[in-house]
C-alpha positions in Angstrom: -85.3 22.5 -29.7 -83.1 24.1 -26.7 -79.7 22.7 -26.3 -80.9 21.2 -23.1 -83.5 19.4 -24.2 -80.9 17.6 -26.9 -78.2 17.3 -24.9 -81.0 15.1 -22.3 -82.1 12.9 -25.1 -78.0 12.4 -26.0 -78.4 10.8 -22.7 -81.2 8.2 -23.6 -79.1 7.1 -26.6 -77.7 3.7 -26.9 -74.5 2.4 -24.5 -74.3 -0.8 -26.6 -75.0 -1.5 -29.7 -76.7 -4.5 -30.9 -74.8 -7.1 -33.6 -78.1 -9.3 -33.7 -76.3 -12.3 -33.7 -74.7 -11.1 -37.0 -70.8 -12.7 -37.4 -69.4 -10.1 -40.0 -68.2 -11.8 -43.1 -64.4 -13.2 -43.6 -63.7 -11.4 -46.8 -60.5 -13.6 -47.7 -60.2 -14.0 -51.3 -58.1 -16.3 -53.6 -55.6 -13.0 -53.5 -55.1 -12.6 -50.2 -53.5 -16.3 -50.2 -50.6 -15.1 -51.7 -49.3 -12.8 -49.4 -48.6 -15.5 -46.9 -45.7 -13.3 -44.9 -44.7 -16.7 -43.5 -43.1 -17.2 -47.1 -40.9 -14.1 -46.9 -37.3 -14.6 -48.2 -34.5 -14.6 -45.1 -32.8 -11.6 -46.3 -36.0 -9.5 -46.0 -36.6 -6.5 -43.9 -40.3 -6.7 -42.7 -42.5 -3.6 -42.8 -45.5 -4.1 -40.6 -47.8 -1.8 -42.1 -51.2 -1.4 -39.9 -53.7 0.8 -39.7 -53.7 4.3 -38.0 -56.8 5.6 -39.1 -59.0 5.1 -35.9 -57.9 1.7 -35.0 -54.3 1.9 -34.2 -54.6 -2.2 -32.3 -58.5 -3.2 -34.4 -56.1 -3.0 -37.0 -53.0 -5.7 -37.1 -53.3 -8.3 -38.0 -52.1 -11.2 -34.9 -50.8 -13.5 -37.9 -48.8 -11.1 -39.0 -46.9 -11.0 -35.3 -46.1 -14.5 -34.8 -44.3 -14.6 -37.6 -42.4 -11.8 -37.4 -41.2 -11.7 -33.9 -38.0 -13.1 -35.0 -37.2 -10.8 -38.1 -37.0 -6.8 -37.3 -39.6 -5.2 -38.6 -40.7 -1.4 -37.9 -44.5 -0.6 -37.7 -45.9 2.1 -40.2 -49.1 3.6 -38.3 -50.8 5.7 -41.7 -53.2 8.2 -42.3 -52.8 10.4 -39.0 -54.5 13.1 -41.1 -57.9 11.3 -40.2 -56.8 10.7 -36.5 -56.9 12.6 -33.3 -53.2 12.3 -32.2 -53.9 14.0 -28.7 -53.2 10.0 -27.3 -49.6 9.2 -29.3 -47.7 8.6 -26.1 -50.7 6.3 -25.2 -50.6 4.3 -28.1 -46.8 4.1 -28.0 -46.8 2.6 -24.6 -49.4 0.7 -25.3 -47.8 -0.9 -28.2 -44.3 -0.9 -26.3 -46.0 -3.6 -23.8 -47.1 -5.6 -26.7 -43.3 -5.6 -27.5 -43.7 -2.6 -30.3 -40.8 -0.6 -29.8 -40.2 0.6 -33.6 -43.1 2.7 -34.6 -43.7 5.4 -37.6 -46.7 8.3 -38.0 -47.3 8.7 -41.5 -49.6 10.3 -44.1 -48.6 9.3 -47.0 -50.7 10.9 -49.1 -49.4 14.6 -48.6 -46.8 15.4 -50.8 -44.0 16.0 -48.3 -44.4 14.3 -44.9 -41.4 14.6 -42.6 -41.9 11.5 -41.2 -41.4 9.2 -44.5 -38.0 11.1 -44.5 -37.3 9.4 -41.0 -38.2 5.9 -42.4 -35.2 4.8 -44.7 -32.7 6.2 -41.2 -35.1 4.2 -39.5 -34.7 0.4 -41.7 -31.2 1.1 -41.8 -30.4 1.5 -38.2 -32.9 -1.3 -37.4 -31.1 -3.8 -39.8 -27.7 -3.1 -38.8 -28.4 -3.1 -35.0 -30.2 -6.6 -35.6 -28.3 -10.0 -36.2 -28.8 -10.5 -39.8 -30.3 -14.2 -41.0 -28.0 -14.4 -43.7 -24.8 -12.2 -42.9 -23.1 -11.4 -46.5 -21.5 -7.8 -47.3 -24.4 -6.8 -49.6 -25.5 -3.5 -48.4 -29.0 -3.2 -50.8 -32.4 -3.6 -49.0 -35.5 -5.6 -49.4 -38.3 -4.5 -47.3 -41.8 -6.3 -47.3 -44.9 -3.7 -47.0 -47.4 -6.2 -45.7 -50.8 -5.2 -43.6 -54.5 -5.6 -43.9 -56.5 -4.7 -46.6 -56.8 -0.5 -47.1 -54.1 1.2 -44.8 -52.1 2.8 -48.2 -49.6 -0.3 -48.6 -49.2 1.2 -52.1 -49.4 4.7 -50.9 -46.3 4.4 -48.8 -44.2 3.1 -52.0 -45.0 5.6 -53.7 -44.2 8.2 -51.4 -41.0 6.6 -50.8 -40.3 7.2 -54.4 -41.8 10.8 -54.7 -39.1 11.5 -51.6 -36.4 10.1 -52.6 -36.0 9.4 -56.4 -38.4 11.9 -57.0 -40.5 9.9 -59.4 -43.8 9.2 -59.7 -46.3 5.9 -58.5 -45.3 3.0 -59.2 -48.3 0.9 -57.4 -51.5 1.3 -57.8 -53.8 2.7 -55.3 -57.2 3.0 -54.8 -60.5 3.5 -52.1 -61.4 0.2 -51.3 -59.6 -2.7 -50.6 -57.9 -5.4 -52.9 -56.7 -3.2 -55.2 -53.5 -4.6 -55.0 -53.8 -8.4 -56.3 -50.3 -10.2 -56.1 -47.0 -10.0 -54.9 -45.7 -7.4 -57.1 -42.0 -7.5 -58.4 -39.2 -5.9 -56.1 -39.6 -1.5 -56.7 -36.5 0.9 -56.3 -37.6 3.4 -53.6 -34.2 4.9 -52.3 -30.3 5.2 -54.5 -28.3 5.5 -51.4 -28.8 3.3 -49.6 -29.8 1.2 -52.3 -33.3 -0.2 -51.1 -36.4 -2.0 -52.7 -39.9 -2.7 -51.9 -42.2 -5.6 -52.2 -45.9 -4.4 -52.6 -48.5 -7.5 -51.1 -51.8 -7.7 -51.1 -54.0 -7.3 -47.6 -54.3 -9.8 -45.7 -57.3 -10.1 -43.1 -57.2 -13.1 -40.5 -58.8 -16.0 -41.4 -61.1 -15.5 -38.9 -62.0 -12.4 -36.9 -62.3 -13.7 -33.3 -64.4 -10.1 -32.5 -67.8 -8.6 -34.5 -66.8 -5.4 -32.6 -63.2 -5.9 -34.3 -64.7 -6.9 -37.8 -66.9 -4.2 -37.5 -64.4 -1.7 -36.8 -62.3 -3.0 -39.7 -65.1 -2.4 -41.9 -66.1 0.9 -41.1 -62.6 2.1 -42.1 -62.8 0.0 -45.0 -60.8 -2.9 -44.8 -63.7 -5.3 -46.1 -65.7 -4.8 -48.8 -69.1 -3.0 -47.7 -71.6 -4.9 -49.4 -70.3 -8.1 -47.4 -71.3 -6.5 -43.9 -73.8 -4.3 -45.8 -74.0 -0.6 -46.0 -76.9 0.0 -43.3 -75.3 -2.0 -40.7 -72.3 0.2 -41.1 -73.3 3.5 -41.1 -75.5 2.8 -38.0 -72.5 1.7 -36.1 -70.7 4.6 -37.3 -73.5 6.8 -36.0 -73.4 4.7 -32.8 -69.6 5.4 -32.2 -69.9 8.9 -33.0 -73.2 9.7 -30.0 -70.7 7.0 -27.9 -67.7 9.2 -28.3 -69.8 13.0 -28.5 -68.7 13.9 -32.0 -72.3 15.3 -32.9 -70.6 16.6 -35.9 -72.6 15.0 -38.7 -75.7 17.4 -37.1 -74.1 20.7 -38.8 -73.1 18.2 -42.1 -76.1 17.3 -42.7 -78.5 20.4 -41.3 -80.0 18.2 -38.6 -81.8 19.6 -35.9 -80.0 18.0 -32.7 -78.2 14.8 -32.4 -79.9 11.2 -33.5 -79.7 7.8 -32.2 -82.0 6.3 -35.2 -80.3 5.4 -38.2 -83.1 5.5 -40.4 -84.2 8.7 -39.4 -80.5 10.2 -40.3 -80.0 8.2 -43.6 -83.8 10.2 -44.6 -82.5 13.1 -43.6 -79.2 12.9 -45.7 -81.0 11.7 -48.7 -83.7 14.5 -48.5 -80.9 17.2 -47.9 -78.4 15.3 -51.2 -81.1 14.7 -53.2 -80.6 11.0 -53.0 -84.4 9.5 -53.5 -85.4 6.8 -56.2 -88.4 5.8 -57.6 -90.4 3.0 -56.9 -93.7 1.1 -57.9 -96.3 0.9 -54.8 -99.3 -1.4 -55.1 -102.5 -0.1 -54.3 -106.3 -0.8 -53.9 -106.7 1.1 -57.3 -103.7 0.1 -59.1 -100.4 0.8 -59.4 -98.5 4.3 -58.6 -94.9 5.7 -58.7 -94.0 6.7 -55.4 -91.0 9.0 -54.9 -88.6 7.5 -51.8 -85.0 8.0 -50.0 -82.3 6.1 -51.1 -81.1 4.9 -47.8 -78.3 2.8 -49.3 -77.1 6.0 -51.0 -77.4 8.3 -48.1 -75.4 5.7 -45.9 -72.6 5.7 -48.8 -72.2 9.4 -48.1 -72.3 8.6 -44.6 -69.2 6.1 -44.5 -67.4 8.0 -46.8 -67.9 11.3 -45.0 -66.3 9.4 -41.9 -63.5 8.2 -44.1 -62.4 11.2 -45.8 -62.2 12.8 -42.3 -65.4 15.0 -42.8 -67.1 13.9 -39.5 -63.8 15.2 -37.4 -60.7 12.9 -36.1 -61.8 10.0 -34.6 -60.3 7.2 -32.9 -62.3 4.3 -31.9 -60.0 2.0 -30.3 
């Protein structure tokens, strides 16, 4: 098909995209209880650790903000590797009128990132620019990694670690959310200054006031698929990327212009992967094996294609 005829349909594709009354799941388990940041000790230094892949505002948590207005705290916005960062002075005003002023760019998962040099400067500064709740001439720091579910909590300890005491994880880490399942004990991350951090589990709002929020949470994986469900994802994934003109999942997956029907792209994924299954089909003249896609595989690949930052750098806030 010419690139005019394709780029005409692109036009006929969807401007909003249809929930269907759905109210996405409040995935707050008995774990998430017990990183209530309301209970943090006096003498804590807060790290309010959000998300920066594609939803620098979808996702903090609001809880999170009331009670930390009155405790300094620095904002850790993560994975920049999976976002477009043409918009940083955007963001940073944006989040200066929200009263943000403290703000980080990490990626924690490369093995030397400048930028979780800049934090420990950063907490120290902070704290001794900032009345302390409990003045005393102890010079060792607590800090508090708290955030929702997903945004590499763990990942930052670690790198803190790898950075300064050049040793290796001591959190666990892991794809999906609720890896982490209690307030772990206090971890060394830094000799001089002396400085420890607390490792919490993520914490979603009890309730999430928007489905367009919620849904954006769980495309980046802050809620367990199978509670929104796979299909309903990936098709709002391919909805945001025809919304913002990243066509690239065409060339990914060998398509032959841009789509606005999920089912028709999960088929074509599982035809091109390989991902089909077998199933029984009743007929006039008995049963027969029928060979089918997989549709909940090929939307698998899907999501995780856009989370691994295979579909380009994306921000849909």
């Amino acid at each position: 098909m010419k690139l005019y005829q394709a780029l005409r349909n692109v036009g006929n594709f969807r401007t909003v995209f249809d929930f269907g009354g759905r109210d996405v799941a409040h995935w707050f388990p008995g774990h998430m209880a017990k990183g209530d940041s309301s209970q943090v000790n006096p003498n804590t230094f807060v790290v309010c650790f959000f998300n920066m892949k594609h939803i620098p505002f979808s996702g903090r948590n609001p809880v999170f903000q009331e009670s930390l207005d009155v405790r300094p705290h620095l904002l850790v916005l993560n994975k920049t590797d999976l976002t477009d960062l043409s918009n940083k002075q955007k963001i940073l005003k944006t989040l200066e009128k929200k009263g943000v002023r403290n703000v980080l760019f990490t990626d924690c998962l490369r093995q030397r990132d400048e930028n979780i040099k800049r934090l420990v400067p950063m907490v120290v500064e902070i704290i001794e620019s900032t009345p302390r709740f409990n003045r005393d001439e102890n010079t060792n720091y607590c800090l508090m990694v708290i955030g929702v579910p997903n945004v590499g909590k763990s990942s930052l300890i670690n790198a803190l670690r790898r950075t300064y005491l050049k040793k290796g994880r001591a959190s666990r880490v892991g794809g999906e959310p609720g890896i982490t399942k209690a307030v772990l004990t206090k971890i060394q991350v830094c000799e001089r200054p002396i400085m420890h951090l607390l490792d919490t589990p993520g914490v979603l709002p009890p309730k999430i006031e928007s489905v367009e929020t919620g849904m954006k949470l769980a495309l980046c994986g802050t809620i367990l698929d199978h509670l929104v469900g796979e299909d309903v994802i990936a098709d709002y994934l391919l909805y945001s990327l025809n919304r913002l003109g990243n066509f690239s999942y065409v060339e990914k997956y060998s398509l032959q212009e841009p789509c606005d029907d999920i089912k028709d792209v999960l088929k074509r994924i599982a035809v091109k992967l390989g991902k089909t299954q077998r199933v029984k089909a009743i007929t006039g003249v008995g049963n027969i094996t029928i060979t089918v896609p997989n549709y909940t595989a090929a939307a698998y690949d899907f999501i995780r294609a856009f989370r691994k930052g295979e579909l380009g750098q994306v921000m849909l806030d």
